[in-house]
C-alpha positions in Angstrom: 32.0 -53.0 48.1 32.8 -52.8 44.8 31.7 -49.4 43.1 30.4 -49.5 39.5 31.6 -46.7 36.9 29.5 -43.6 36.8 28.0 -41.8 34.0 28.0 -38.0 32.9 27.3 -36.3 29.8 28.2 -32.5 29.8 27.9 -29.4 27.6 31.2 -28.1 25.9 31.5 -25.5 22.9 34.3 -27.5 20.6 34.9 -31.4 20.1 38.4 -30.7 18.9 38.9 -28.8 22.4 37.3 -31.4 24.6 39.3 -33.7 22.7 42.5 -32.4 23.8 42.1 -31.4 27.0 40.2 -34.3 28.1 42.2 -37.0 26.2 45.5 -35.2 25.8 46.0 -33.4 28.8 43.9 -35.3 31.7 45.1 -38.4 29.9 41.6 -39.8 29.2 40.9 -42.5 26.8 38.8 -41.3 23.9 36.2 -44.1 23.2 32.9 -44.0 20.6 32.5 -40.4 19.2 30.3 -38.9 16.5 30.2 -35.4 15.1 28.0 -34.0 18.3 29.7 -36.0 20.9 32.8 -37.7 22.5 33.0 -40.7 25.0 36.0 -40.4 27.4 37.1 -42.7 30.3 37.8 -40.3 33.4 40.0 -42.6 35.5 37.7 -45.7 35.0 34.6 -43.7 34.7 32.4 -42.8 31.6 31.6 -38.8 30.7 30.2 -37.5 27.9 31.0 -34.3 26.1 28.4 -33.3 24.0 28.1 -30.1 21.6 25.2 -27.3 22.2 24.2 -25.9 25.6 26.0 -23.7 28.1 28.5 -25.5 31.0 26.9 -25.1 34.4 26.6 -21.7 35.9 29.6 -19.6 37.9 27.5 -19.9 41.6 29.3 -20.6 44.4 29.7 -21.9 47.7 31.8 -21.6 50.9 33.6 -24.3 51.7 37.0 -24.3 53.6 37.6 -20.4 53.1 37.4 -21.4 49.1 34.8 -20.3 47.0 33.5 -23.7 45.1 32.1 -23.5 42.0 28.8 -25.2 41.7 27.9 -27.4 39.5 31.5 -29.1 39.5 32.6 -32.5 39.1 35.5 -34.4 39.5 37.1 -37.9 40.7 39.1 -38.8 43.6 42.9 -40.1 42.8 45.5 -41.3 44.8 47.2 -39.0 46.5 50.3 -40.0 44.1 48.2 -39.7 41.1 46.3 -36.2 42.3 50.4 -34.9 42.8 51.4 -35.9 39.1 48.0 -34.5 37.4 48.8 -31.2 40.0 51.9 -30.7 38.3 50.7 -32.2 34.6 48.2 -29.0 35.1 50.3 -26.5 36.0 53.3 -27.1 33.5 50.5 -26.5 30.9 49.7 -23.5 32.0 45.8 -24.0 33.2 44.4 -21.6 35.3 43.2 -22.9 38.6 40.0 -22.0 40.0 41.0 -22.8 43.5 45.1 -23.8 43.3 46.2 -27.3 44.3 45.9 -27.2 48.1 45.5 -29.5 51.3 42.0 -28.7 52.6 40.6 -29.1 56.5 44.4 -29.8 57.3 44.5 -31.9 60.9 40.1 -32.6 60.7 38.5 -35.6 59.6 38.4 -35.8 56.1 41.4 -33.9 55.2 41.5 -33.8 51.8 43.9 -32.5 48.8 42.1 -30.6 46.2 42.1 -28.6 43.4 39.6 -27.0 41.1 39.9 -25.7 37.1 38.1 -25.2 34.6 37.8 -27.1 31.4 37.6 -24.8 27.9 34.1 -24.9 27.6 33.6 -23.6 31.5 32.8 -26.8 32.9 34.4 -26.6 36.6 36.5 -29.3 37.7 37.3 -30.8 41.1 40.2 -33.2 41.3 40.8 -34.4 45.0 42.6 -37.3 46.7 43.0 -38.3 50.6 45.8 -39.7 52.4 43.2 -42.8 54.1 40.1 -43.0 51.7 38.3 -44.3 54.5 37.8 -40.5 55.5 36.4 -39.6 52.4 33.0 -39.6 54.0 34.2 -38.5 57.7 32.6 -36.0 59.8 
């Protein structure tokens, strides 16, 4: 199966910030932009950020003996690629939400995550998994 790009758009407070977090520090291509908005590619995929609104609200969720901000979104890397942004993130300082970590170690669909914020609030879920054929295991 070949999976076709996804598309978000998404609330942030400054351009200029979504601009270099997003393409500076995550590494995402900047594409078409205008004074209200930026195109980025997130690891093949296409997000949006715009200007006006609030990001998503700080509820939660249970999951793993983390507590998951909700709405998040994220991508899933290669485990290689989830290590390098890991460290990218934490030599510049971000604060994580829920810190790099392996979660339900030894059960189907072990997973690495890690969740952050961007600067605009917007909660983040980076993840990666050793077989991606468990990414949908029960």
């Amino acid at each position: 199966m070949s999976l076709r790009p996804f598309h978000l758009a998404f609330p942030v407070h400054d351009l200029e910030e979504a601009r270099a977090f997003y393409g500076g520090l995550m590494g995402c291509a900047e594409g078409r932009s205008s004074d209200e908005w930026i195109d980025f590619d997130f690891f093949g995929h296409q997000i949006v950020a715009h200007t006006g609104g609030e990001a998503g609200d700080r509820a939660s969720n249970a999951v793993d003996g983390h507590d998951v901000p909700v709405p998040h979104f994220g991508v899933v890397l290669k485990m290689e690629d989830w290590q390098a942004l890991a460290d990218r993130l934490r030599s510049a300082g971000v604060e994580f939400v829920i810190e790099p970590t392996i979660r339900f170690k030894g059960q189907p669909g072990e997973q690495a995550t890690m969740f952050f914020r961007d600067p605009s609030g917007n909660a983040l879920e980076m993840k990666a998994f050793a077989d991606d054929a468990m990414l949908f295991a029960r």
